[in-house]
VORO-731174 format. One record per residue (C-alpha): residue number from 0; x, z, y. Coordinates in steps of 0.1 Angstrom, whole numbers, plus 2048, in hexadecimal, padded with zeros to 3 digits. Last residue first. Layout:
N
seq,east,up,north
NUM,X,Z,Y
...
end
This chain:
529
seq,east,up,north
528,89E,868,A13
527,894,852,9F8
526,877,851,A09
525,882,844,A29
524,89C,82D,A15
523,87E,81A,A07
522,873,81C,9E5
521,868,801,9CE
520,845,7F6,9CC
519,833,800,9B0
518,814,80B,9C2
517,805,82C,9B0
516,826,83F,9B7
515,840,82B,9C5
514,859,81C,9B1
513,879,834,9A5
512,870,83A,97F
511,879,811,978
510,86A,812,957
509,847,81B,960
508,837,83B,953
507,82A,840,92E
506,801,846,92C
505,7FA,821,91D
504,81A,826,907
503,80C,843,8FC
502,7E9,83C,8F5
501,7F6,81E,8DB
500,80D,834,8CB
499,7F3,851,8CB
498,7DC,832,8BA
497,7F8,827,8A0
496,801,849,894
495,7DD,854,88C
494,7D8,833,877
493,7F7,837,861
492,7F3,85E,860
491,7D2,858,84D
490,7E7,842,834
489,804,859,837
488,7E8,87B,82A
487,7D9,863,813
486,7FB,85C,802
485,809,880,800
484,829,882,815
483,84B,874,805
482,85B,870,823
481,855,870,848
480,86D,854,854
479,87F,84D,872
478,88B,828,877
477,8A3,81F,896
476,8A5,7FC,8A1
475,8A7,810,8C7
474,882,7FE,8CD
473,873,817,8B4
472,867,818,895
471,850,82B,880
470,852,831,857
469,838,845,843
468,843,84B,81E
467,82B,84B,802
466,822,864,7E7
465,802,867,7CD
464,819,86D,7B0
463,818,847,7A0
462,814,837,7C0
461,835,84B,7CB
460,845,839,7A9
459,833,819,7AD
458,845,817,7D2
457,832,823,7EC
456,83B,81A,812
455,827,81D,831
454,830,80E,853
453,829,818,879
452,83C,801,897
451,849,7FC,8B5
450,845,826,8BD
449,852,831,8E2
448,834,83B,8EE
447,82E,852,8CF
446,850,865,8D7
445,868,868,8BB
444,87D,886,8B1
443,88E,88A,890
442,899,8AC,883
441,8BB,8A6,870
440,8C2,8C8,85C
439,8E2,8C8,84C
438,8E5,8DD,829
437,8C2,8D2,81F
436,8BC,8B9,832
435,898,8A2,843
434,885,8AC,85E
433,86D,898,86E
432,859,895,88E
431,840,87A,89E
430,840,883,8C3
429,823,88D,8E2
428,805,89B,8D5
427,816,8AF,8B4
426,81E,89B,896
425,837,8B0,87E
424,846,8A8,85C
423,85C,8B5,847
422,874,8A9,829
421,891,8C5,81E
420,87A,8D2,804
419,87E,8AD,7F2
418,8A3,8B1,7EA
417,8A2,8C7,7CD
416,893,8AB,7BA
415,889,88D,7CA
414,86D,87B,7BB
413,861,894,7A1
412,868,8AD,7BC
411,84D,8A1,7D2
410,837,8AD,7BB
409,838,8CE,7CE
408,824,8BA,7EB
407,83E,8B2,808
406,847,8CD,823
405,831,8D4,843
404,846,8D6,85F
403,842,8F6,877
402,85B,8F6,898
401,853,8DC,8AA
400,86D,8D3,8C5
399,858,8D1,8E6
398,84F,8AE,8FA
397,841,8AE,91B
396,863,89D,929
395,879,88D,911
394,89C,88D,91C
393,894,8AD,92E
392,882,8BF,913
391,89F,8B7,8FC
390,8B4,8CB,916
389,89D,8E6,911
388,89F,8E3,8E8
387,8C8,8E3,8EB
386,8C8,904,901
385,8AF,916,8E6
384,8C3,906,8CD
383,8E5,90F,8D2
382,8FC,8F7,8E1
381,918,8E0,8D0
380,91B,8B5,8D4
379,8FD,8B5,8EE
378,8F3,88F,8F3
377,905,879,8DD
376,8F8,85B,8D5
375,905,841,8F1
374,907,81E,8E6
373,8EF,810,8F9
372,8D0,7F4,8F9
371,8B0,809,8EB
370,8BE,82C,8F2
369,8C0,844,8D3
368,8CA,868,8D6
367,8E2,882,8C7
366,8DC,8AA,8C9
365,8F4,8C1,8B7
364,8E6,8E2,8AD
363,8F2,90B,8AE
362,8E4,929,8A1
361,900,938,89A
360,8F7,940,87B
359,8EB,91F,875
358,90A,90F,87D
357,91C,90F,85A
356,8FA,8FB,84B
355,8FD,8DF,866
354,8DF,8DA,87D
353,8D9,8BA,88C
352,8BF,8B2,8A8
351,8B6,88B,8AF
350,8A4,87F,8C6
349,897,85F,8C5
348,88D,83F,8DF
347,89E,84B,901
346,896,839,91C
345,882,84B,930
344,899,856,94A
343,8B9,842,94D
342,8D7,851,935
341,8F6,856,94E
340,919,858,943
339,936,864,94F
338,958,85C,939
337,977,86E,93B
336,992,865,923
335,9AE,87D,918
334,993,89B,916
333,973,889,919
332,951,895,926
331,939,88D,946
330,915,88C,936
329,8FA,87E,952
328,8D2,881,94A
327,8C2,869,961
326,8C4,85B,981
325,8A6,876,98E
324,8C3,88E,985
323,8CA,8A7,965
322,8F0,8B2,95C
321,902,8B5,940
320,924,8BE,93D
319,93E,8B6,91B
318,961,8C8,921
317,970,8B7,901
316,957,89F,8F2
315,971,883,8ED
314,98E,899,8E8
313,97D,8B1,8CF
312,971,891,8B8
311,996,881,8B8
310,9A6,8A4,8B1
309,987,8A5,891
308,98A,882,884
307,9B2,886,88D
306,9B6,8A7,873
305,9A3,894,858
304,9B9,876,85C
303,9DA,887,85E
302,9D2,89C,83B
301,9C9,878,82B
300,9E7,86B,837
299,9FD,88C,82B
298,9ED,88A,80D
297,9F4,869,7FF
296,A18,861,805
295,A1E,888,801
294,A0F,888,7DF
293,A1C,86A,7D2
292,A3F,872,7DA
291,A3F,894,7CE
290,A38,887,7AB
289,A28,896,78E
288,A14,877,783
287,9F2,883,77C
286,9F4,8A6,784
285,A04,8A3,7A5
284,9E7,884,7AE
283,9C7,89C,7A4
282,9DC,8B3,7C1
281,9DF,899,7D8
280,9B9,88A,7D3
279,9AA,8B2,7D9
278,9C0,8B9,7FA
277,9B2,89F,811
276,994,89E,7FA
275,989,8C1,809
274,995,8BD,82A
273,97D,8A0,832
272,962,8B3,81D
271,96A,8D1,837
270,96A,8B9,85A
269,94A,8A8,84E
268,939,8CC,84C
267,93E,8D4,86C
266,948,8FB,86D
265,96C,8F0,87A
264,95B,8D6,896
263,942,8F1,89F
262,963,909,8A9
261,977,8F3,8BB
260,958,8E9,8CC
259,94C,90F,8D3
258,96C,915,8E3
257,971,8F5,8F7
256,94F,905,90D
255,932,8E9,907
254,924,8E7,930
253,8FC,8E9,936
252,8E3,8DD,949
251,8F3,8D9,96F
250,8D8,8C7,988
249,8E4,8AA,995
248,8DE,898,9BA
247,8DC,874,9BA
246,8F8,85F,9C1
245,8F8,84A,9E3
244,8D7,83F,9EF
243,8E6,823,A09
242,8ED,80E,9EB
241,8C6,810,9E4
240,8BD,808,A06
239,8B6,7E1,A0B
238,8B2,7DE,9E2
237,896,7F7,9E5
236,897,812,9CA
235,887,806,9A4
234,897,81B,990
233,8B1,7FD,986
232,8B9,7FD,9AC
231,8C4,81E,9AE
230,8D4,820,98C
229,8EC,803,996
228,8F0,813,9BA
227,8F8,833,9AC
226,910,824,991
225,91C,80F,9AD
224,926,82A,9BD
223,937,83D,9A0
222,94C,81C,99D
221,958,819,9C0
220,95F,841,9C7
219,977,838,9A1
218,986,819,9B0
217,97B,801,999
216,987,7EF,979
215,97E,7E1,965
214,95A,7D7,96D
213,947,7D7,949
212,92C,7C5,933
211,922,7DC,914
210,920,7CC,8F0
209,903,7BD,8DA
208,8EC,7B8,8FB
207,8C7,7B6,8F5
206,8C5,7D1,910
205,8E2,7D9,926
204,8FB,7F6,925
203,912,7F0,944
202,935,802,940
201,946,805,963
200,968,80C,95C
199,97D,826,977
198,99C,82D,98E
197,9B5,843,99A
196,9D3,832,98D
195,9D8,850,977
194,9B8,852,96E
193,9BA,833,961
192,9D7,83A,947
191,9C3,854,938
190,9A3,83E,936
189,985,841,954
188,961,837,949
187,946,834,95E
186,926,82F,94A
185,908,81D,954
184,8E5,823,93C
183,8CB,810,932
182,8CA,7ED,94A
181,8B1,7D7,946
180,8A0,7DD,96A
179,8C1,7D2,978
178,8C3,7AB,964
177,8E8,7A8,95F
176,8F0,784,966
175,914,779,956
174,924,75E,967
173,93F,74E,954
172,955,739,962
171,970,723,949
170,98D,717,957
169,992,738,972
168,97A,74F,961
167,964,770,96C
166,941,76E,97F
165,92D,792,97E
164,90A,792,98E
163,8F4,7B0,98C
162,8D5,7AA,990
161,8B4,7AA,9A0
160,8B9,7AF,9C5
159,8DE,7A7,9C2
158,8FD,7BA,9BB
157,91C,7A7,9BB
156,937,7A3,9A7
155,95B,78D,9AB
154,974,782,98B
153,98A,76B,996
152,9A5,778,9AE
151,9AA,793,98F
150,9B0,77A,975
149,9C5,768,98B
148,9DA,788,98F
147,9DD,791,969
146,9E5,76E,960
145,A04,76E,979
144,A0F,78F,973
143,A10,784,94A
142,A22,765,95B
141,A3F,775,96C
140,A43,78E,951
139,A47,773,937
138,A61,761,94F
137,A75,782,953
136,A76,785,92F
135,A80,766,926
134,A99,763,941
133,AA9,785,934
132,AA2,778,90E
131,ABB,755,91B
130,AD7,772,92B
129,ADA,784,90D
128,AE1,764,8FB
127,AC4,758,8E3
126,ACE,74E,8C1
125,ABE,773,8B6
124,AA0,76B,8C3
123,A99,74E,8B1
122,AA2,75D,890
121,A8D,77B,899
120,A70,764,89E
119,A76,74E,87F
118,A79,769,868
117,A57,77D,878
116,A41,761,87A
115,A1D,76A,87D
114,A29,791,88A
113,A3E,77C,8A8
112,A25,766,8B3
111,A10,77E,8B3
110,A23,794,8CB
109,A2C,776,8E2
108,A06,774,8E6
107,9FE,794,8EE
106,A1B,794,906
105,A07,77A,91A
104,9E7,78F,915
103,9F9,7AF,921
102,9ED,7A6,948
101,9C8,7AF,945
100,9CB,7D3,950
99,9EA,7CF,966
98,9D2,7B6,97B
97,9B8,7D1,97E
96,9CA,7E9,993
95,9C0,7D5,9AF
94,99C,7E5,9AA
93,983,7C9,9A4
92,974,7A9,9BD
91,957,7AC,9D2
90,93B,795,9D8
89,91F,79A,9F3
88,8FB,7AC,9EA
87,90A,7CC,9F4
86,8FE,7C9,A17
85,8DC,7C3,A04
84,8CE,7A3,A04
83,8A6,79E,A0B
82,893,799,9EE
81,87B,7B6,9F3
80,854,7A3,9F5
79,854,79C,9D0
78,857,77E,9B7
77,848,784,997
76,863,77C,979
75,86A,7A5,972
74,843,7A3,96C
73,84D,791,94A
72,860,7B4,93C
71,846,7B9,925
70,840,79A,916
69,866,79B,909
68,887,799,91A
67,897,781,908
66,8BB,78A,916
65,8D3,76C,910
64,8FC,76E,90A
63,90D,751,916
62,936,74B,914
61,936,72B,92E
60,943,707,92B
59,941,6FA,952
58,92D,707,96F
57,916,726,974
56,90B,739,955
55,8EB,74E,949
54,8E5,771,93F
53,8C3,779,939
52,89C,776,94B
51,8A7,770,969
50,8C1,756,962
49,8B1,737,970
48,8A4,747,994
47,8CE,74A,99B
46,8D2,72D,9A8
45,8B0,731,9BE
44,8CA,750,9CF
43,8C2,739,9F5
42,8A0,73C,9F0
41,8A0,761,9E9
40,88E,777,9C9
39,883,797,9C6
38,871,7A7,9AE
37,84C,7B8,9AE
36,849,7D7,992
35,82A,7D3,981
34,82B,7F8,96D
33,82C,80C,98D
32,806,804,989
31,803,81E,96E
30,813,839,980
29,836,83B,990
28,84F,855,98C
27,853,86D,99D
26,866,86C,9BE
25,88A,871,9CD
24,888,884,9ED
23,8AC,890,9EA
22,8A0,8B5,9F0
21,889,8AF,9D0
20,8AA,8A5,9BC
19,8BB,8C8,9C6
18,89D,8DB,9B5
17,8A6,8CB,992
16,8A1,8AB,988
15,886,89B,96C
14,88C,883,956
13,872,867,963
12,85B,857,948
11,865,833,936
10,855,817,92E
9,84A,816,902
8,856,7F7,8F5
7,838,7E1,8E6
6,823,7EC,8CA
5,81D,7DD,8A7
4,80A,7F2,888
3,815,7EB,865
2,803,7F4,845
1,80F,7F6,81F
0,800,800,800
end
């Protein structure tokens, strides 16, 4: 027996700020006519008219990647009454630190020249006099400079009414057309060696995009600028005022003390069964062939990669922040590598809280997430749950973690033995919830407004014991199933689930949180103000 209901993306809601946002002026979201948000469009930018709805090129062979939008983003088409330019509508070119970015790609190829043919390479360099390799070396210097600043002096930006644009290539252009009201989340991302130099990487997470475009690099003031105007503008702020806005005012969450991440990494289970072969396959190797040898060549690599999965882990999410704005929820975290990154409001697909069995006593959870279009996951690596259930609140307003889930039948455990009392589920008003783990809890969180689609599966086995499994989908390609339930309770839950999807998404606010209440037109500097 199976049975599929269709829905259409869920629009987000506003994450909401703390008392500092309200000083700002930034307003609620929108209601339901927010939903028909008017765009902007100039004679004089008609070039552009043709890549509205993706990423188009300009002139000669071109690298394209296309957006389909879908139905529901057609009203981004409509022409609107705010198409004027913005000051920052102009082009501007990247940090002049950029050029000693992009100027290894001549050594690059020297490299591989040399790992394809390494006999031939060291013969040839060894007929070379020492004053022939000089010459070499100067002249291989001379033109990786020489890539890396034409590179530069051809890749410009702007920021339009609708976009933004981003044309790179001396022989071959490329114009890439990053629609603003597609956007899901824009990181700044600053590597060891950029910090140094004092400047950033703009990370744009776009939907229908397999990887993220990115400005590399930026003076760091520059690139946290144009992350407020980015946001600014994908909210829905007039394109006359949103640079003018500046970043929007946070309200401090939480911060994940070194301490307690040393410590949750040691408890983690993946760190243990990591250790746990690391010393297991070296010892079965002693007894098998007695030599030293053996066990160091295998050990000590299998010791070095369990200790790095954990050092790497500590220094990625080392001093991790949170904070709440009308921009979204922004993490700052990074021990080598700083990155700052902001998750729009209503974005977010499924929340995820994860519970491994040596944190329990503490009391403590990890909280991931799902946005349709970007890579982040991690939204809380270590807090205890009360904290970790308010912050969930946040990224999901009006919704609570529920805290009874009914278990599977006890026949369940002809199915799955053992296994089957870790299955729960919970539908309250607002999300579809399951649990699932016995020694790591997973509790799944899923809005209704944010459910594609409701399936129901039953193999002969489940048909045989009255179970089936209820599946819903989201628009992150992310599957959450409640399983092995009894069939007539899924089949009812089938129909249930598909009208509260249906009610929600015709309840959820607009996607671009920043238009005017009740008009959808965007916001002016006056009320930003």
């Amino acid at each position: 027996m199976n049975g599929a209901e269709k829905g259409g993306e869920a629009k987000g809601g506003a994450a909401k700020g703390g008392a500092g946002a309200v000083d700002r002026g930034y307003p609620d979201p929108g209601s339901e006519d927010g939903r028909s948000q008017d765009r902007r469009s100039q004679d004089h930018e008609s070039q552009d008219s043709q890549s509205r709805d993706g990423r188009s090129q300009d002139h000669g062979p071109q690298d394209s990647r296309s957006q389909d939008p879908g139905p529901q983003d057609s009203r981004s088409r409509d022409p609107g009454p705010h198409d004027g330019q913005s000051p920052s509508t102009h082009e501007r070119r990247l940090h002049p630190f950029t050029p000693l970015r992009r100027a290894w790609a001549p050594f690059a190829v020297v490299v591989g020249w040399a790992v394809h043919d390494p006999d031939h390479a060291f013969e040839r360099l060894t007929d070379l006099s020492l004053l022939a390799l000089l010459l070499g070396l100067g002249a291989l210097i001379a033109a990786a400079a020489l890539y890396g600043f034409l590179s530069w002096w051809y890749t410009h930006f702007a920021v339009t009414g609708t976009e933004l644009r981003i044309r790179t290539g001396l022989l071959f252009r490329r114009t890439a057309h990053i629609r603003l009201d597609r956007l899901q989340a824009v990181d700044v991302t600053q590597p060891l060696l950029a910090r140094v130099f004092g400047v950033a990487k703009l990370r744009l997470d776009v939907v229908g995009a397999e990887k993220k475009d990115e400005l590399a690099y930026l003076s760091e003031p520059d690139a946290r600028a144009l992350r407020a105007e980015l946001l600014a503008r994908a909210a829905g702020l007039a394109p006359e005022t949103a640079h003018e806005v500046g970043e929007a005012p946070a309200e401090h969450l939480l911060r994940v003390p070194p301490r307690s991440l040393a410590l949750s990494l040691v408890l983690s289970g993946g760190t243990w069964l990591a250790l746990f072969g690391a010393l297991l396959l070296p010892a079965a190797l002693w007894f098998a062939t007695h030599s030293p040898w053996t066990v160091l060549a295998t050990g000590v690599p299998l010791l070095g990669a369990a200790g790095a999965r954990s050092a790497g882990r500590f220094a990625a999410e080392y001093d991790w922040t949170l904070a709440s704005s009308p921009d979204g929820l922004r993490i700052d975290h990074g021990l080598l590598d700083r990155a700052h990154e902001t998750v729009p409001p209503g974005r977010v697909q499924t929340v995820r809280l994860i519970e491994p069995l040596l944190w329990r006593r503490r009391g403590w959870v990890r909280v991931e997430l799902n946005v349709a279009g970007s890579s982040n996951s991690v939204l809380v690596p270590v807090a205890p749950r009360p904290l970790a259930e308010a912050v969930v609140a946040r990224v999901l307003p009006g919704v609570t973690v529920p805290t009874g889930f009914a278990r599977p039948p006890r026949r369940a455990r002809w199915n799955t033995p053992l296994w089957w009392r870790g299955h729960g589920l919970a539908v309250t008003e607002a999300v579809f919830a399951t649990r699932q783990g016995l020694f790591e809890r997973t509790v799944h969180l899923v809005p209704h407004a944010k459910v594609q689609s409701v399936r129901l599966n039953q193999g002969p086995w489940k048909r045989a014991l009255g179970l089936a499994d209820l599946s819903v989908d989201t628009g992150a390609n992310k599957t959450v199933t409640a399983r092995l339930r009894e069939d007539a309770q899924a089949a009812a839950l089938l129909r249930d689930q598909a009208d509260r999807s249906r009610t929600g998404r015709r309840d959820a606010g607009p996607d671009r949180w920043m238009t005017g209440r009740g008009t959808g037109e965007p916001v002016t500097a006056a009320e930003a103000r």
